[in-house]
C-alpha positions as CSV (number, residue, x, y, z in Angstrom):
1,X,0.0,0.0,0.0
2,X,1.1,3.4,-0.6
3,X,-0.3,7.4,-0.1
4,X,0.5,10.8,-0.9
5,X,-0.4,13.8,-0.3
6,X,-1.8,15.3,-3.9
7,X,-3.3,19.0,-2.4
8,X,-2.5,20.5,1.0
9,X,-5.5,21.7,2.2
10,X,-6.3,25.3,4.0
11,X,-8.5,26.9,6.1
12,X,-10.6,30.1,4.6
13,X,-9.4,31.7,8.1
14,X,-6.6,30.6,10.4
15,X,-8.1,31.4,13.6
16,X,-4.5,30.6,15.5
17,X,-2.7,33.0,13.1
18,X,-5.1,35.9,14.5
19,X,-7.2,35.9,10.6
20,X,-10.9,36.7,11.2
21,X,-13.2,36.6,8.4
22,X,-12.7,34.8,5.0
23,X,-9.2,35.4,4.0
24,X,-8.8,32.5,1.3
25,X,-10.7,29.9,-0.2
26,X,-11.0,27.0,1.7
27,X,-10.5,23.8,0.6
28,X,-9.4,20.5,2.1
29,X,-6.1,18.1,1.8
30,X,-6.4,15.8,-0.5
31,X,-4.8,12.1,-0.3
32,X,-4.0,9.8,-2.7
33,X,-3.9,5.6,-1.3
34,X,-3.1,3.0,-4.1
35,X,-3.7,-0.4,-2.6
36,X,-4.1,-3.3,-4.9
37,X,-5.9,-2.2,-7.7
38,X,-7.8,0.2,-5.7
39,X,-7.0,3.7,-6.0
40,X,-9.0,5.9,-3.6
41,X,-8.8,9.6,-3.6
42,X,-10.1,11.1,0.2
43,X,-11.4,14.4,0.1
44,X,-11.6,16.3,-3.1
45,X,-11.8,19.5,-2.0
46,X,-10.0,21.6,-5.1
47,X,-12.1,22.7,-7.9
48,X,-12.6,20.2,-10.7
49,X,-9.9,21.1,-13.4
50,X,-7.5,22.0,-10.4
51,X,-7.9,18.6,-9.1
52,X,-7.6,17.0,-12.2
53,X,-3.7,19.0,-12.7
54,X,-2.6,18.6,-9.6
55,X,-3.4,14.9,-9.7
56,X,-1.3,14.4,-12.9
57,X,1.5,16.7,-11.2
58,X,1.6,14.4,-8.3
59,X,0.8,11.3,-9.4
60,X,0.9,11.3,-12.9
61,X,-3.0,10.3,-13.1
62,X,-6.3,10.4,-15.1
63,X,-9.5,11.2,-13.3
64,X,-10.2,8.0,-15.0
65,X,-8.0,6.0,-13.0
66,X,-9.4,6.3,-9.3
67,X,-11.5,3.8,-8.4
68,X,-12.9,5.4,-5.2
69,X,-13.4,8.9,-3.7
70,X,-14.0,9.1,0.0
71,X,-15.2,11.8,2.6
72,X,-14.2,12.4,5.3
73,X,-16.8,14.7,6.3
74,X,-20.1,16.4,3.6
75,X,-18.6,19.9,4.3
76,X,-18.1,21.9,1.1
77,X,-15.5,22.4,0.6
78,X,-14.3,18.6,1.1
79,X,-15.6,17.7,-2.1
80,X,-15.7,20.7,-4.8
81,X,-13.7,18.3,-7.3
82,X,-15.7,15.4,-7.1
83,X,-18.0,15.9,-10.0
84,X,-14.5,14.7,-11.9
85,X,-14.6,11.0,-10.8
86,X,-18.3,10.1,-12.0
87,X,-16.8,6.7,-12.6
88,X,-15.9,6.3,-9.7
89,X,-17.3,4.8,-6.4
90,X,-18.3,7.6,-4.3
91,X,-18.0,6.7,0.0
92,X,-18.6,8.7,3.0
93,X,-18.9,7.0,6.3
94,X,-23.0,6.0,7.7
95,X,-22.7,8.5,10.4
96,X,-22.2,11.3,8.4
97,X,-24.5,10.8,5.6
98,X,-27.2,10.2,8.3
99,X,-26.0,13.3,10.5
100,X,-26.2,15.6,7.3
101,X,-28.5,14.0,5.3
102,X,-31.9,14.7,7.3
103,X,-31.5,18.4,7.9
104,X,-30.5,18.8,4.4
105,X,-34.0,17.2,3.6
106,X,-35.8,19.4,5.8
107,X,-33.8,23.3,4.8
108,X,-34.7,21.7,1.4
109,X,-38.2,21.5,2.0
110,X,-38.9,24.5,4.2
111,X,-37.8,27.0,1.4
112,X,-40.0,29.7,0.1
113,X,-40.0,29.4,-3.6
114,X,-41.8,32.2,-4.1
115,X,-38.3,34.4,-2.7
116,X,-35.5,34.3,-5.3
117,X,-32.9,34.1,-3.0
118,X,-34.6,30.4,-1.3
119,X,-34.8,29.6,-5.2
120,X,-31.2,30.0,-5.8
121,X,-30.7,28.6,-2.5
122,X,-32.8,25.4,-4.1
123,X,-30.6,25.0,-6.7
124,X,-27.5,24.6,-4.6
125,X,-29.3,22.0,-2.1
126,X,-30.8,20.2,-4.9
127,X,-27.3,20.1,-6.1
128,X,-26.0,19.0,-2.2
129,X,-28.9,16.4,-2.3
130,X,-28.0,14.9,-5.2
131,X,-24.3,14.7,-4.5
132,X,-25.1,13.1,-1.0
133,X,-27.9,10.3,-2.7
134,X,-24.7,8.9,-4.8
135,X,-22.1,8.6,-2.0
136,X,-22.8,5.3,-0.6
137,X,-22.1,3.6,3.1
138,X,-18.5,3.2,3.7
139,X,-17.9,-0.7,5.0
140,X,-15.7,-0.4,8.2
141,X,-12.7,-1.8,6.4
142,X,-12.8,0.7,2.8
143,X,-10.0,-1.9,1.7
144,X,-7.4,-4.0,2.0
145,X,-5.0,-2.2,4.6
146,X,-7.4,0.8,5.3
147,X,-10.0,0.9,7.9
148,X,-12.7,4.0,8.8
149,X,-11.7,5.6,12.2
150,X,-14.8,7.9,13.6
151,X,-14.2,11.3,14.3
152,X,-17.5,12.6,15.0
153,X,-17.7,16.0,16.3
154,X,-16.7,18.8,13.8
155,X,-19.0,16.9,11.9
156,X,-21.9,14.5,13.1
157,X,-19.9,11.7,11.5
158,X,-16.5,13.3,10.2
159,X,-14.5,9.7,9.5
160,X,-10.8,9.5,9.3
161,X,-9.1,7.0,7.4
162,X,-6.4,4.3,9.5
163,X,-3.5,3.4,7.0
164,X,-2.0,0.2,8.3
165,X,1.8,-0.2,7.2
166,X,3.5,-2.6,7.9
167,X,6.0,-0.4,10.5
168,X,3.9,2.1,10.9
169,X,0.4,3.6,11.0
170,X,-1.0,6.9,9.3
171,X,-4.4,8.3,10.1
172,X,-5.9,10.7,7.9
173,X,-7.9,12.8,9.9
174,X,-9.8,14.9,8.3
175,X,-11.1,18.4,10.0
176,X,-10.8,16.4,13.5
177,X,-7.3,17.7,13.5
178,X,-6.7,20.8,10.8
179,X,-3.3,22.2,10.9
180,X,-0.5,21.8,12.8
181,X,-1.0,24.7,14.8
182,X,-4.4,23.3,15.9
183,X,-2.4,20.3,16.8
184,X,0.5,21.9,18.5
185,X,-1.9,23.8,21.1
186,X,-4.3,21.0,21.2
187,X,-7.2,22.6,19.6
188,X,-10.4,21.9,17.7
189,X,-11.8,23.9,14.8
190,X,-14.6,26.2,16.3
191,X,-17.9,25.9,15.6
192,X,-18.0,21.9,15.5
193,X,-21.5,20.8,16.3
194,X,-20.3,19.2,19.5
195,X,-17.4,20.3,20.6
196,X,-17.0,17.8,23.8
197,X,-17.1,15.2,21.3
198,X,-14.5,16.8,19.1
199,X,-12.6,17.1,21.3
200,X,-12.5,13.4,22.0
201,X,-12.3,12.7,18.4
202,X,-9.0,14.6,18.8
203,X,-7.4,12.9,21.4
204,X,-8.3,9.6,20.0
205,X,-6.4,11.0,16.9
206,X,-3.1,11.7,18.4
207,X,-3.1,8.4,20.5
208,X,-3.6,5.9,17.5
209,X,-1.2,6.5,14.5
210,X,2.3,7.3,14.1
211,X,1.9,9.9,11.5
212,X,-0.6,11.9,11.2
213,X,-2.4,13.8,7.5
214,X,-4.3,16.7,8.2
215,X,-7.0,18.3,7.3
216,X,-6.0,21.3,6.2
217,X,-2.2,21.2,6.4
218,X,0.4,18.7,5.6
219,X,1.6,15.0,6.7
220,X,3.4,15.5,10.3
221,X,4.7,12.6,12.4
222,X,2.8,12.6,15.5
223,X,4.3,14.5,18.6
224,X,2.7,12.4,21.1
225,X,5.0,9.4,19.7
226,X,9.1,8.8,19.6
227,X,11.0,9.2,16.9
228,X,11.2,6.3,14.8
């Protein structure tokens, strides 16, 4: 089994750099495992056709050539670039596609149509909607080598992905842990629906796997384990 790292993510505001308000466009790290004949991309967050560069700069791939896209969370701005691997088998973890699929349902159907703005707003959840009906129920073990790890608490069901090598482990954690910063200090991404729960979600993080890829930042051994 092998990864990499194909975009390093960011936040739209670094809160522990002192940024308020929207200072860049978000988007998330994205990850590249080739296991088998499996290819599976986690978190698509770029735009389509910058996705689809940066994955033949870093890997020298086709869109064609994933087999799988997984999220780790429904936010966004985790899966902008995902309308480029139709082919593909689309996966997001139970949890979350229960945790975000039911109040989507309901802000779709409580919209005034007869206001432009909850028309336009229509168009984007129809959109959401659609996306979400096509991602299917992650199995526990996504493949050979590569197991979901729950993270619930930014999200309802944010899922991290457990890389099992042979001397070491890598967790891809999704928003549970952003940056390193956030890591560093020991903190969560404000405004996570529960944040007790996140912050859970992040200590069980930093105690399982030996290196760590982040959310929104790039792959860092883990400080809470020796050198190796």
């Amino acid at each position: 089994m092998q990864h990499r790292v194909i975009s390093i993510g960011t936040l739209p505001a670094h809160p522990l750099w002192g940024e308020k308000g929207q200072v860049r466009t978000g988007h998330t790290t994205t990850t590249l495992i080739t296991t088998g004949k499996r290819r599976i991309l986690v978190d698509p967050g770029l735009p389509e056709a910058a996705l689809v560069a940066r994955l033949g700069e870093r890997a020298n791939l086709a869109p064609s050539q994933i087999t799988d896209v997984f999220l780790t969370s429904f936010r966004s701005d985790a899966r902008r670039g995902i309308g480029a691997f139709e082919h593909a088998s689309w996966w997001i973890s139970e949890a979350e596609r229960e945790g975000v699929g039911v109040p989507l349902a309901q802000s779709l159907k409580d919209l005034n149509l007869e206001d432009e703005e909850d028309r336009v707003l229509r168009d984007v959840l129809t959109r959401d909607v659609a996306v979400l009906q096509r991602c299917r129920a992650a199995p526990d073990r996504l493949a050979e080598h590569v197991s979901l790890f729950p993270l619930p608490g930014v999200t309802p069901g944010l899922t991290g992905l457990l890389l099992e090598h042979p001397r070491q482990t890598v967790l891809i954690t999704g928003d549970s842990v952003p940056t390193v910063e956030h890591l560093e200090q020991g903190q969560v991404l404000a405004g996570a629906v529960d944040l007790a729960l996140a912050q859970e979600s992040f200590r069980e993080a930093i105690e399982v796997a030996d290196m760590l890829i982040l959310g929104r930042d790039n792959i860092v051994p883990n400080p809470m384990r020796r050198p190796f």
